[in-house]
ROSE-4610 file (N, C-alpha, C; in Angstrom, 1 decimal, always signed):
// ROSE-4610
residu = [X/X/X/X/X/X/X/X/X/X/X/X/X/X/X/X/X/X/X/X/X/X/X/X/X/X/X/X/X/X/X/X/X/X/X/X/X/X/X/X/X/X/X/X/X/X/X/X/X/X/X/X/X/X/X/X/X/X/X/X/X/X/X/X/X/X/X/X/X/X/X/X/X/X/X/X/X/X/X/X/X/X/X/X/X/X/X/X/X/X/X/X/X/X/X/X/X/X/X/X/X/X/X/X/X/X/X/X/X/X/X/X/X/X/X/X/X/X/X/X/X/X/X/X/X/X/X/X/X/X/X/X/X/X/X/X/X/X/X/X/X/X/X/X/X/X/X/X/X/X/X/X/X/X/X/X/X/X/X/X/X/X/X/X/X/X/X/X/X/X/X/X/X/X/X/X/X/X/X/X/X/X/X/X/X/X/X/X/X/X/X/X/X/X/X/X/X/X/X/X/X/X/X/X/X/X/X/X/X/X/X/X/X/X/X/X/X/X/X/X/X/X/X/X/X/X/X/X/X/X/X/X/X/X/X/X/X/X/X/X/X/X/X/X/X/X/X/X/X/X/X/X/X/X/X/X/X/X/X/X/X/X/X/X/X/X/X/X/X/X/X/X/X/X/X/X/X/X/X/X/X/X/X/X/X/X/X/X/X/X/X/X/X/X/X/X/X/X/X/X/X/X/X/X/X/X/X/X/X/X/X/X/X/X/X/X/X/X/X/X/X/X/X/X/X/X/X/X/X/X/X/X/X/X/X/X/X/X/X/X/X/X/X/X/X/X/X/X/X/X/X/X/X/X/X/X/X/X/X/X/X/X/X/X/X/X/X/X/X/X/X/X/X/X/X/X/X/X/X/X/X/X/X/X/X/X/X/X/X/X/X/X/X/X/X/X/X/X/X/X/X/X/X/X/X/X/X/X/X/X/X/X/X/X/X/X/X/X/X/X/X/X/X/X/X/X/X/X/X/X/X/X/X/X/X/X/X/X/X/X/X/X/X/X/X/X/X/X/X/X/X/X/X/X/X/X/X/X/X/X/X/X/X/X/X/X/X/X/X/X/X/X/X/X/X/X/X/X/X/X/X/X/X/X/X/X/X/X/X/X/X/X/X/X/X/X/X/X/X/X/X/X/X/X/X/X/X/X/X/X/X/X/X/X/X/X/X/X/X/X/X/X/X/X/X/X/X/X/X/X/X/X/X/X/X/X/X/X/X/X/X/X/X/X/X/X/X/X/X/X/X/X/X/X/X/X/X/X/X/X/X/X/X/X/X/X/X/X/X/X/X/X/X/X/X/X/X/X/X/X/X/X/X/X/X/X/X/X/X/X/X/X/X/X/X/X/X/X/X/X/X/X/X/X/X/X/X/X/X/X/X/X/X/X/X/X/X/X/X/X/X/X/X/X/X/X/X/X/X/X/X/X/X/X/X/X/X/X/X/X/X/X/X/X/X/X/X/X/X/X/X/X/X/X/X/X/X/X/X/X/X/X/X/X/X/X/X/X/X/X/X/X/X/X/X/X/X/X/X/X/X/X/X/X/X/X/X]
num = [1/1/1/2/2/2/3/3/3/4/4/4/5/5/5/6/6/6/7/7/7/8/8/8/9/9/9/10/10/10/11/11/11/12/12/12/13/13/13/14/14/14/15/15/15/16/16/16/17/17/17/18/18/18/19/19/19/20/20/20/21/21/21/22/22/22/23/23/23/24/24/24/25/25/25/26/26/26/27/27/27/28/28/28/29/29/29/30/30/30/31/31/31/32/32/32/33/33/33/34/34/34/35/35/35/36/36/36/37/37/37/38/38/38/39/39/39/40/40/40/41/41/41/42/42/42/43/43/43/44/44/44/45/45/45/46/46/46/47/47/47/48/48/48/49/49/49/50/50/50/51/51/51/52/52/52/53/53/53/54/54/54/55/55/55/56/56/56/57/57/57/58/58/58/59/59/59/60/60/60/61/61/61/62/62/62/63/63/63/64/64/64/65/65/65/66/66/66/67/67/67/68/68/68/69/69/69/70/70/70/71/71/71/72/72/72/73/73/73/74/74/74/75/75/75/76/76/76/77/77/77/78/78/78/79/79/79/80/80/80/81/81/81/82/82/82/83/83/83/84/84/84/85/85/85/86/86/86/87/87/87/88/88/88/89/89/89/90/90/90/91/91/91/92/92/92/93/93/93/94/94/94/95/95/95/96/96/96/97/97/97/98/98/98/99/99/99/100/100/100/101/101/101/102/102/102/103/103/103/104/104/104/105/105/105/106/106/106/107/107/107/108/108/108/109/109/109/110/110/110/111/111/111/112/112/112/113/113/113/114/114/114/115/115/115/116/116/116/117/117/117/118/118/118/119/119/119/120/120/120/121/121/121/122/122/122/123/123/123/124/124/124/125/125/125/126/126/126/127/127/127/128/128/128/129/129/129/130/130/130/131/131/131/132/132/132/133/133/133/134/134/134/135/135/135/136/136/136/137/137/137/138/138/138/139/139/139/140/140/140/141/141/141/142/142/142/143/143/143/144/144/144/145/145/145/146/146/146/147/147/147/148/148/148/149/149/149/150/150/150/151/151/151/152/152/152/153/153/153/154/154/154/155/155/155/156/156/156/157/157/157/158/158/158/159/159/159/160/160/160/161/161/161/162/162/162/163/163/163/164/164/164/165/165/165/166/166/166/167/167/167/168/168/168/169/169/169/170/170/170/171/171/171/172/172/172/173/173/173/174/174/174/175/175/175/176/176/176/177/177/177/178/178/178/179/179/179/180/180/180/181/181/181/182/182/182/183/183/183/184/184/184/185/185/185/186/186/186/187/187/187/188/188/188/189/189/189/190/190/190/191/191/191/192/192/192/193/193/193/194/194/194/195/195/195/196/196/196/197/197/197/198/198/198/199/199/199/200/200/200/201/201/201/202/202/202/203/203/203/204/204/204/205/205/205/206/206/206/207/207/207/208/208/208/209/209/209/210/210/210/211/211/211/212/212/212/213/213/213/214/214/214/215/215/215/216/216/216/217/217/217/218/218/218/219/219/219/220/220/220/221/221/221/222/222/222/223/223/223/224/224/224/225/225/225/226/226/226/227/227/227/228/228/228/229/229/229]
x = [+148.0/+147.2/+145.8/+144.8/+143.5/+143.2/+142.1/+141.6/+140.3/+139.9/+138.3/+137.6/+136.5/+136.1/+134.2/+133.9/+132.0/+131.7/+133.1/+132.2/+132.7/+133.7/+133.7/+135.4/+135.7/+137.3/+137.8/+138.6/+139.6/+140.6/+141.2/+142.1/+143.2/+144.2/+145.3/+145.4/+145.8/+146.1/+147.4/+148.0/+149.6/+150.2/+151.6/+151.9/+151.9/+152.0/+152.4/+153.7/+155.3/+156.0/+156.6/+156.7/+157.3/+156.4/+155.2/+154.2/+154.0/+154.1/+154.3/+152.7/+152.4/+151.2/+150.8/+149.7/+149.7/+148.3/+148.0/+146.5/+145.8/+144.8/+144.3/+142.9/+142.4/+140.9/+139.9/+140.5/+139.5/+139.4/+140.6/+140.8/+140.6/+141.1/+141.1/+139.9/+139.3/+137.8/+137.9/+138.4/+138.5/+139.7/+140.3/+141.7/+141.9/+142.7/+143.3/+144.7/+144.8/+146.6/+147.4/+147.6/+148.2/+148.4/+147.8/+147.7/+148.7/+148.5/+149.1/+150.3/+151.0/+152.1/+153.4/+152.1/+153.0/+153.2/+152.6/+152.5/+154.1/+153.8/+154.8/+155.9/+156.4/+157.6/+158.2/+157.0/+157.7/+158.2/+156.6/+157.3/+159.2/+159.6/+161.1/+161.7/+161.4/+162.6/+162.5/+161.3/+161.5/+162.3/+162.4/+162.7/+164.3/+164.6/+165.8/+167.1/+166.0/+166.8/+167.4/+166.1/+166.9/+167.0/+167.8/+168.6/+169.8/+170.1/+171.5/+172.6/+173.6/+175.1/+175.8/+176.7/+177.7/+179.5/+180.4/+181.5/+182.1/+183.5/+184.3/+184.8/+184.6/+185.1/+184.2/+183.9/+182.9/+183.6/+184.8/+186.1/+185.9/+185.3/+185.3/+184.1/+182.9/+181.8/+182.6/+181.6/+182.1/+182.3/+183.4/+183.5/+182.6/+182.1/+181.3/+179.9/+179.3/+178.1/+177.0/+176.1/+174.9/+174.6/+174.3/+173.9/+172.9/+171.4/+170.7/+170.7/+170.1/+169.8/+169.4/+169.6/+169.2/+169.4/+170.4/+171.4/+171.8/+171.7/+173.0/+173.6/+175.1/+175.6/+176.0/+176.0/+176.2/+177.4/+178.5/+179.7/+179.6/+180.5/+181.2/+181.3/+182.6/+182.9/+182.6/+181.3/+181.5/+182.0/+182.4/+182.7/+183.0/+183.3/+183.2/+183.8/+183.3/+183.5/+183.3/+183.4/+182.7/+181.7/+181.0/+180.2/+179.2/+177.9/+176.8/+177.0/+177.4/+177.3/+177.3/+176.7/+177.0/+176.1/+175.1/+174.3/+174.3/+173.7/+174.2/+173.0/+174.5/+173.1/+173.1/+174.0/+173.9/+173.7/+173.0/+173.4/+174.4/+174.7/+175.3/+176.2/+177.5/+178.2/+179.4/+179.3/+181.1/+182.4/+182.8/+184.6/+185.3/+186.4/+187.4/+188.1/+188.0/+189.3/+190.4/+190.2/+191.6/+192.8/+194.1/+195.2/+196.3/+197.2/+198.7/+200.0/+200.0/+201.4/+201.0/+199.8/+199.2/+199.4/+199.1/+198.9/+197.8/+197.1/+195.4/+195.8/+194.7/+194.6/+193.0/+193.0/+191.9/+191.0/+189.7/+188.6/+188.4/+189.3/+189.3/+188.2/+187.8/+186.5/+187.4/+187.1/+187.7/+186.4/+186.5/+185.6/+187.1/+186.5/+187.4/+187.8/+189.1/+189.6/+189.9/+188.8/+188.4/+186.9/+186.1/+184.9/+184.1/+183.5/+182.5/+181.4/+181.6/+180.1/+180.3/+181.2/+181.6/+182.0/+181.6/+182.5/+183.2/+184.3/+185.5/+186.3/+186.3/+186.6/+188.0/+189.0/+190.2/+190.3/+190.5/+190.3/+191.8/+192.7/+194.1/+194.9/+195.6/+196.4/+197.3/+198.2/+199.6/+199.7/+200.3/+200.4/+199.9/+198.9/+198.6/+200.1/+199.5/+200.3/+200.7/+201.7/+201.8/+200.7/+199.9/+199.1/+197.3/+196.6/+195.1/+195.3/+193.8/+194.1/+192.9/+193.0/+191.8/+190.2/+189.7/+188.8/+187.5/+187.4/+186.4/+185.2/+184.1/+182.8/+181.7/+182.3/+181.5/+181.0/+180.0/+180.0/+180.8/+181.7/+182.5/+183.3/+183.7/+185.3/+186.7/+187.3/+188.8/+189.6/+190.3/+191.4/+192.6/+193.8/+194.9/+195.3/+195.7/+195.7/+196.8/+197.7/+198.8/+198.8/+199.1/+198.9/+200.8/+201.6/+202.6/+202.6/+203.9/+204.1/+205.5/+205.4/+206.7/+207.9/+208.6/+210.3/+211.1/+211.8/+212.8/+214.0/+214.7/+215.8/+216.7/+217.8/+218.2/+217.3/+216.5/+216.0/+216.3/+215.8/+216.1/+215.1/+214.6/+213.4/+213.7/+212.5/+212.3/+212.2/+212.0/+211.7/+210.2/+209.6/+208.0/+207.7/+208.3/+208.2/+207.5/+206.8/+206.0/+206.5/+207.0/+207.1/+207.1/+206.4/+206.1/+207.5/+207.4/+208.4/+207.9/+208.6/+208.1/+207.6/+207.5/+206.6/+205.0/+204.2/+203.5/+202.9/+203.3/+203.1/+203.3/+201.8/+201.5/+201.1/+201.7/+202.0/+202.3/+203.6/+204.3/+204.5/+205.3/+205.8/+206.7/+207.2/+208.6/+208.4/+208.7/+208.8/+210.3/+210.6/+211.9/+211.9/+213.0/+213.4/+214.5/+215.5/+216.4/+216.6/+216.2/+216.2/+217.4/+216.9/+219.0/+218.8/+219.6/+219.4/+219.7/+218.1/+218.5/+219.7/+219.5/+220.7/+220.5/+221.0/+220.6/+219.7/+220.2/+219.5/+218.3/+217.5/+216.4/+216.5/+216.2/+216.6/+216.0/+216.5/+216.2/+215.2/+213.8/+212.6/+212.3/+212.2/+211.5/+213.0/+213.9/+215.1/+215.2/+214.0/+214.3/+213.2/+213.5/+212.2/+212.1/+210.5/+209.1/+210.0/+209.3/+209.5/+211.1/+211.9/+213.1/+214.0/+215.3/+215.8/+216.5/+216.3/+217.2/+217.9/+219.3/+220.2/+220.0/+219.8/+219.3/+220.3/+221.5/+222.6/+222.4/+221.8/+221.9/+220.6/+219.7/+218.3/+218.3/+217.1/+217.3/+215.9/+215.2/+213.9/+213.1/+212.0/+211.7/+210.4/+210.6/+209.6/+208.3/+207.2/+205.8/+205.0/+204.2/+202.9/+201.9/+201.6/+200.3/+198.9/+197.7/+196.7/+195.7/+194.5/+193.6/+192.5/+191.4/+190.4/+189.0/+187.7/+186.5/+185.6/+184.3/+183.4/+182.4/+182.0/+180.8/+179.6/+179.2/+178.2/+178.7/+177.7/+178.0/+178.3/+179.0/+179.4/+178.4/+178.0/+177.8/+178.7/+177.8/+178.5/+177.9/+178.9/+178.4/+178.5/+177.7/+178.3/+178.0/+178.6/+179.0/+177.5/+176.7/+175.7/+175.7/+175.0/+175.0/+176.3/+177.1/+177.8/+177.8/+178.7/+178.9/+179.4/+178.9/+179.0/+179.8]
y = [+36.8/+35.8/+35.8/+34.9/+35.4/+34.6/+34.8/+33.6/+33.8/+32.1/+32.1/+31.7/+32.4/+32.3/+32.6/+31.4/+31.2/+31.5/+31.4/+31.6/+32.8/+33.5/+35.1/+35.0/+35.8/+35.8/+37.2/+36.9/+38.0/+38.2/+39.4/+39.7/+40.9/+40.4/+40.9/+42.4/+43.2/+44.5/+44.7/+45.4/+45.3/+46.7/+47.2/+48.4/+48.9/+50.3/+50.5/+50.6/+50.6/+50.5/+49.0/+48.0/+46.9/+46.0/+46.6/+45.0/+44.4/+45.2/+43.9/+43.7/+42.0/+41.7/+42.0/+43.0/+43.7/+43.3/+43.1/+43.2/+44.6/+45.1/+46.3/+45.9/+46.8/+46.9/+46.4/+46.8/+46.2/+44.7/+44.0/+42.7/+42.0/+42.5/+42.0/+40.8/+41.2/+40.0/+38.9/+39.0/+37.8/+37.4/+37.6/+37.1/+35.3/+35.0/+33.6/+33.9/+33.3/+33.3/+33.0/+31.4/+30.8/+31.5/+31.9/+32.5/+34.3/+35.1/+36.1/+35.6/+34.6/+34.2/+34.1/+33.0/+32.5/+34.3/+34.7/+36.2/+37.2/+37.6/+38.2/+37.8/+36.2/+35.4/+35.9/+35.7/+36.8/+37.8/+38.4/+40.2/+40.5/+39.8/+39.6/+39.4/+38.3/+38.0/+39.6/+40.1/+41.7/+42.4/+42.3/+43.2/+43.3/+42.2/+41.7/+42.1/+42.3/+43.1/+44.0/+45.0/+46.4/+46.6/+45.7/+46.3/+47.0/+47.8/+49.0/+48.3/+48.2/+48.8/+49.8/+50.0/+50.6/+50.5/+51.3/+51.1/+52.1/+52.2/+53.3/+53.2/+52.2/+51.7/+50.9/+50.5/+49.7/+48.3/+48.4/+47.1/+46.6/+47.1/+46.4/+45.3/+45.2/+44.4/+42.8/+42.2/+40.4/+40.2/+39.3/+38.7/+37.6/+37.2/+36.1/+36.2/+37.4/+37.6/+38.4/+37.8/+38.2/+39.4/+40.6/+42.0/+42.3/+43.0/+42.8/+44.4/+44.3/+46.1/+46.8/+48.2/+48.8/+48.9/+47.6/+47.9/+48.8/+49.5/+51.0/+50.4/+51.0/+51.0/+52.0/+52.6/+53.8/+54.4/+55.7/+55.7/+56.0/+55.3/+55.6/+56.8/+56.9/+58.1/+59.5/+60.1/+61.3/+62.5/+63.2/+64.2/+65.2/+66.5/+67.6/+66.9/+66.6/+66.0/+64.6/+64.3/+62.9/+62.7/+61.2/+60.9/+59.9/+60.3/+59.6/+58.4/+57.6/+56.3/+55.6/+54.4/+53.4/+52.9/+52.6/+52.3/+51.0/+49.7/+48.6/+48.6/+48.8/+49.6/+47.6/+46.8/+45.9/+45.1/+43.6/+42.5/+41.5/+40.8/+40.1/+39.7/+38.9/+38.3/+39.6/+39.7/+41.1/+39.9/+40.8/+40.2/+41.2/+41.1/+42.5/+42.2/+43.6/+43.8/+43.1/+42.3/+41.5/+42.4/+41.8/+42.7/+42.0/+42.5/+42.5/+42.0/+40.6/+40.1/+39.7/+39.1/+38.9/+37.0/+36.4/+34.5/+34.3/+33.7/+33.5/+32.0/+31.6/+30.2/+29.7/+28.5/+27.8/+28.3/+28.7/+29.1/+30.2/+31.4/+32.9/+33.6/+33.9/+35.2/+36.3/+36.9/+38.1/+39.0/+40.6/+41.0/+41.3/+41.6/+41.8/+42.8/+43.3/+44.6/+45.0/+45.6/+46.2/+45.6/+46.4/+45.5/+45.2/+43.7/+43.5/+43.0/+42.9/+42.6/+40.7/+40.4/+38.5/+38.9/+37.3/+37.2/+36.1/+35.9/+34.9/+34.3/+33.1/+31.9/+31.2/+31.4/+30.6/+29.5/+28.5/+27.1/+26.2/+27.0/+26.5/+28.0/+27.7/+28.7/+29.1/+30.2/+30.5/+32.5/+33.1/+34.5/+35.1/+36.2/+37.1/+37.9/+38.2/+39.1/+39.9/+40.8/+42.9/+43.4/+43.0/+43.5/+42.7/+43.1/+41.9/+41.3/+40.0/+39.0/+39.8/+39.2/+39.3/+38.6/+39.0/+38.5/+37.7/+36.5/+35.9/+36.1/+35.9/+36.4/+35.2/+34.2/+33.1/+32.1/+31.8/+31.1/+29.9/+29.6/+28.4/+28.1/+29.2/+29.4/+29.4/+28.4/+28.5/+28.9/+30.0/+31.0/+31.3/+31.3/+31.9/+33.5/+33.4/+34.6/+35.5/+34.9/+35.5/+35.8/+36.9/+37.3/+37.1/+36.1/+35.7/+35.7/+35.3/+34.5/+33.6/+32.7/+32.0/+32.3/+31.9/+31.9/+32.4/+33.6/+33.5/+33.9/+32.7/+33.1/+34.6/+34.7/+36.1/+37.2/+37.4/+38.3/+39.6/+40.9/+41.7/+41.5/+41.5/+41.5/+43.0/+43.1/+44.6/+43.8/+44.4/+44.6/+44.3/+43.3/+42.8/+42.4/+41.9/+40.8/+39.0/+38.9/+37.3/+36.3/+35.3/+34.2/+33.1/+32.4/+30.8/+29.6/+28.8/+27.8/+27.2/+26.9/+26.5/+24.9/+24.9/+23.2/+23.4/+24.6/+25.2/+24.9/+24.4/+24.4/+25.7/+26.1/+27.5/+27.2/+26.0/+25.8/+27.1/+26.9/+28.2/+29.3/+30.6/+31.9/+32.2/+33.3/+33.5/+35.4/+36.3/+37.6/+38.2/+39.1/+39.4/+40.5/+39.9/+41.4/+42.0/+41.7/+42.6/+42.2/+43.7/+43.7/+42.9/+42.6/+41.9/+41.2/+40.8/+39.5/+38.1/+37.4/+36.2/+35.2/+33.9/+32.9/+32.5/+31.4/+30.7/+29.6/+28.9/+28.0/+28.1/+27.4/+27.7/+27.4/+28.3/+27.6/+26.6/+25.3/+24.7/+24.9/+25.2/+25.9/+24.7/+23.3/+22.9/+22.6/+23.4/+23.3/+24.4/+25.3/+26.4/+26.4/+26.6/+26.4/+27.7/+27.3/+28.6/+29.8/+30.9/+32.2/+32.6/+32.0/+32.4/+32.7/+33.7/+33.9/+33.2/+33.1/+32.6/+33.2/+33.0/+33.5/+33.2/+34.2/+33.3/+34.7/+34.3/+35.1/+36.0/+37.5/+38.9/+39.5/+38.1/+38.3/+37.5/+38.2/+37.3/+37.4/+35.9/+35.5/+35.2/+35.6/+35.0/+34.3/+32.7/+31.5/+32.1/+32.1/+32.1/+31.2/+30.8/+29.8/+30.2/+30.0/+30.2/+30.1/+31.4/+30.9/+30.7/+30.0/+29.8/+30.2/+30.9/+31.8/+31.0/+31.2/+30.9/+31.9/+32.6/+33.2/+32.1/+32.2/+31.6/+32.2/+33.4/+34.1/+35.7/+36.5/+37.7/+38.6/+39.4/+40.4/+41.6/+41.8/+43.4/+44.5/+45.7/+46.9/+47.7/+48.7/+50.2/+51.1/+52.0/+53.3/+54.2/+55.7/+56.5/+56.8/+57.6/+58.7/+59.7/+60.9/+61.7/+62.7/+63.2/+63.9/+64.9/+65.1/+66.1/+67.4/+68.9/+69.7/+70.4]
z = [+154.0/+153.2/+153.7/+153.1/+153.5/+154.1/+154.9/+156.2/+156.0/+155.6/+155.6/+157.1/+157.2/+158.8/+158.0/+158.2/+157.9/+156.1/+155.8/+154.3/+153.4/+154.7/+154.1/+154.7/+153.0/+153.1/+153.6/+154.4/+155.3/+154.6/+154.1/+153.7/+154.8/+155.3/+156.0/+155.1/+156.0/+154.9/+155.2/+154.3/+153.7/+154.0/+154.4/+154.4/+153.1/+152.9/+151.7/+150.9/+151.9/+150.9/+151.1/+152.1/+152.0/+152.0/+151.8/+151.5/+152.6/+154.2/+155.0/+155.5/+155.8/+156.3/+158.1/+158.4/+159.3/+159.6/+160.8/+161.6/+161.8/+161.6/+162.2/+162.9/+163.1/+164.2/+162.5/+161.7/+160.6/+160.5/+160.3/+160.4/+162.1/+162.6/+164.3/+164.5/+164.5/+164.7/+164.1/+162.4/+162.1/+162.0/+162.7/+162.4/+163.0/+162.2/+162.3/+163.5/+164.6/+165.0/+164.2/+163.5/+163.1/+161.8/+160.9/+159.3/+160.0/+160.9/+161.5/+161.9/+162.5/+163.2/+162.0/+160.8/+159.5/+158.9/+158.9/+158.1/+158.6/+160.1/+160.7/+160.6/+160.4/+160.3/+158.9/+157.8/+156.1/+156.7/+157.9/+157.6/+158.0/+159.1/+159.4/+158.6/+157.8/+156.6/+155.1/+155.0/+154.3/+155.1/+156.2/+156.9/+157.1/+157.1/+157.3/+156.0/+154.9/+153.9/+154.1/+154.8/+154.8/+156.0/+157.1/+158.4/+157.8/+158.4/+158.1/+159.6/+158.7/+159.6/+159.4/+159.9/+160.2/+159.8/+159.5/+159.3/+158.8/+159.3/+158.6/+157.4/+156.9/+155.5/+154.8/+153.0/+153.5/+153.2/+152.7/+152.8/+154.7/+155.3/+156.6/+156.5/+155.5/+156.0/+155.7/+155.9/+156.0/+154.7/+154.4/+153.2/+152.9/+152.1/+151.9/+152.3/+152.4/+152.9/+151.9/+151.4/+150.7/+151.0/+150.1/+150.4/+149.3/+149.6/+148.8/+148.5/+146.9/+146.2/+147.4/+147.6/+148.8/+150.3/+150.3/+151.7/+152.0/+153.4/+153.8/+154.8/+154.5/+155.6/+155.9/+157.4/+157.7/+158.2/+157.8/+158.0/+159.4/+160.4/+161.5/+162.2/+160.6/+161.3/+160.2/+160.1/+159.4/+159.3/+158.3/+158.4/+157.1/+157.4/+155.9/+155.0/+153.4/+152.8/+152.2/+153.7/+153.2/+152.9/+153.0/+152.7/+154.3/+154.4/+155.4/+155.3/+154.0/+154.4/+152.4/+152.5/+151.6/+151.0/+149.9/+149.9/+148.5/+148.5/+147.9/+146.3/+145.4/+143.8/+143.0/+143.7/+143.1/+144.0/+143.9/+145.0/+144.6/+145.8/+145.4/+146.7/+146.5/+147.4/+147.8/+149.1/+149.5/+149.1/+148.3/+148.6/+148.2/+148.6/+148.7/+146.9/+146.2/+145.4/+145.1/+144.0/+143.6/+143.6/+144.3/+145.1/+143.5/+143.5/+142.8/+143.8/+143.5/+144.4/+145.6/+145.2/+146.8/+147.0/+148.0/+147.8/+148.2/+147.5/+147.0/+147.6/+148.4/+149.0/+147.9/+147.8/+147.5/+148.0/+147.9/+148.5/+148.5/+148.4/+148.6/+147.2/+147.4/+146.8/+146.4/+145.3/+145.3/+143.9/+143.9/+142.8/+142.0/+140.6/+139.5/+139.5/+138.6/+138.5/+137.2/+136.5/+137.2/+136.9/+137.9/+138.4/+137.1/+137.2/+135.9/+136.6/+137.8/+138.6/+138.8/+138.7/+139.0/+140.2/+140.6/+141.9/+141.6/+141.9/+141.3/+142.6/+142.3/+144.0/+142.7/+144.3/+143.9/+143.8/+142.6/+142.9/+142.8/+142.2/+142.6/+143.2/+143.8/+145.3/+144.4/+144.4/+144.0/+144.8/+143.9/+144.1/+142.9/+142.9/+141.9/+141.1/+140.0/+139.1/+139.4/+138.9/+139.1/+138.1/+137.4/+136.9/+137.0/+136.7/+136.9/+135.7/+135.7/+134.2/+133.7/+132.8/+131.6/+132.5/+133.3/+133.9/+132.7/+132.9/+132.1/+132.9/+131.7/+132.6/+132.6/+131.7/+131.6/+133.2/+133.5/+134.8/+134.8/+136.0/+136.1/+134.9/+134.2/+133.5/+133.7/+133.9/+135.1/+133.7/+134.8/+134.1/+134.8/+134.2/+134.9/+135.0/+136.5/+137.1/+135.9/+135.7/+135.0/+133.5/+132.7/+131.8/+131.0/+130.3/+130.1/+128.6/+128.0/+127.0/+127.0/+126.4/+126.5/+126.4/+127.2/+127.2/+125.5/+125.4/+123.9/+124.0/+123.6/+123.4/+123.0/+123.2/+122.6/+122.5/+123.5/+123.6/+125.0/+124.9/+125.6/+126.6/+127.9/+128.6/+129.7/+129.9/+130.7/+132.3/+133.1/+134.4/+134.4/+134.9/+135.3/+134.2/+133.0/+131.9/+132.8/+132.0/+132.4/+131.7/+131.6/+130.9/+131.4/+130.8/+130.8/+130.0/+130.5/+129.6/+128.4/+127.3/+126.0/+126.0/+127.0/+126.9/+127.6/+127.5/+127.1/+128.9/+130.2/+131.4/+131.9/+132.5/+133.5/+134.6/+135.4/+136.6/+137.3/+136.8/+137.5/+136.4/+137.1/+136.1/+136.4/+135.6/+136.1/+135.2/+136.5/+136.4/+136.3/+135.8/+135.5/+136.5/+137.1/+138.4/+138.2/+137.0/+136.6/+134.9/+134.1/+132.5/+131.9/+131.2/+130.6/+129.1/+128.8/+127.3/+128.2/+127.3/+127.7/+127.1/+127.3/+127.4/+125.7/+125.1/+123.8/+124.0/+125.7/+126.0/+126.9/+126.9/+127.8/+129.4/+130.2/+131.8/+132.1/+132.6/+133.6/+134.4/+134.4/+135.0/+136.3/+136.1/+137.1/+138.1/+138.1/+138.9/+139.9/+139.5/+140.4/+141.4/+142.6/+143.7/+143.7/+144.0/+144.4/+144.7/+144.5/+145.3/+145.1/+144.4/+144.4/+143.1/+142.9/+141.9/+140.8/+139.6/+138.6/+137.7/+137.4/+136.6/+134.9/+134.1/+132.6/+131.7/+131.6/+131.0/+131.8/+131.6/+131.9/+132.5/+132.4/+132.8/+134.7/+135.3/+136.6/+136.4/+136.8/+136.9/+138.2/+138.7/+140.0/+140.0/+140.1/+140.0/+141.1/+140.7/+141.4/+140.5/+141.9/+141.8/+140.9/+140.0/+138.8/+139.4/+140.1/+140.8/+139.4/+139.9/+138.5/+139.4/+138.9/+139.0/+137.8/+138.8/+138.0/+138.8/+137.8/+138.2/+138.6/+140.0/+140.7/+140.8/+140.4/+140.8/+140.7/+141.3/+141.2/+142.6/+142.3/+143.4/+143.6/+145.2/+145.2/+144.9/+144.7/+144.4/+145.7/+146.2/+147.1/+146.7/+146.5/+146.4/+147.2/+147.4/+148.6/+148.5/+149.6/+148.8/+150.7/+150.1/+151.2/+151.5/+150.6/+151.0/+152.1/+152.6/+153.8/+153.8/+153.6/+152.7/+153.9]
């Protein structure tokens, strides 16, 4: 920033690629402390962008942590084939890979699958699908984790079939863990506790918690660079 001293303005000179504000023997004389102190304090926070780590994976950095364009992280452990390291083409928030059959607590972060560049926070708890949802991309759009349709009668169901109960509640779901025809009547759904099996003629169903998902913002991306020949 510039420092007036008798009338005549001082201008700090700047590196060339990060801009940062630097003293030289040109400026020295008229320099301000206070205007140099505030200056140096920016230069740390540019700087601070592009510190590099380290890791053998890049699923090892922190969840929940801000990563700006141009981050590296550097691999561990190198070698023929791989790759030097990681470098960040998007910014945004780290969270790990939405999993299949996993239990999502309130609060948990996750990126989409497949990736659309959201970052998506759990706001009701349950267990993920065997397959991903339809990821919505709208900001603070609450969506269910589970991709179902309702309970039918006399029907044949396969193995990892979804269904919901005809009173149109996706509380919970219910996955088929053995193919079969179902019953005429509809099961008894809020009779069956969490996590466990139900008998529905020839079909067996297993009750899970329905999680519900909203995009909060956006996720970083890494990609490999520097292969190892």
């Amino acid at each position: 920033m510039p420092t007036l001293r008798i009338g005549v303005t001082i201008e700090m000179e700047t590196t060339n690629k990060l801009g940062l504000k630097i003293v030289t023997e040109t400026t020295f004389e008229q320099d301000d402390i206070k205007e140099t102190i505030v200056n140096y304090g920016e230069n740390f926070n540019k700087l601070e962008k592009y510190l590099k780590s380290s890791a053998q994976a890049i699923e090892e950095l922190h969840d929940n942590t801000f990563y700006p364009i141009g981050y590296i992280v550097w691999n561990k452990a190198p070698a023929i084939s791989a790759h030097i390291g990681w470098v960040a083409t998007r910014e945004g928030i780290h969270a790990k890979t939405w999993k299949p059959n996993k239990n999502y607590v309130v609060g948990d972060l996750i990126k989409a699958v497949p990736d659309n560049g959201g970052l998506y926070e759990c706001v009701v708890d349950g267990k993920s699908s065997t397959s991903s949802p339809t990821f919505l991309t709208g900001l603070h759009q609450e969506f269910y984790d589970v991709n179902g349709s309702n309970w039918r009668k006399d029907y044949n169901y396969e193995v990892g079939d979804i269904v919901y109960p005809t009173n149109g509640s996706k509380q919970y779901y219910y996955i088929c863990e053995t193919a079969g025809l179902s019953s005429v009547n509809e099961p008894v759904w809020s009779s069956i506790q969490n996590e466990t099996a139900s008998i529905d003629n020839s079909v067996v169903w297993r009750k899970a918690k329905t999680i519900k998902w909203k995009r909060i913002g956006n996720s970083c991306e890494f990609r490999p660079f520097g292969k190892i020949e």
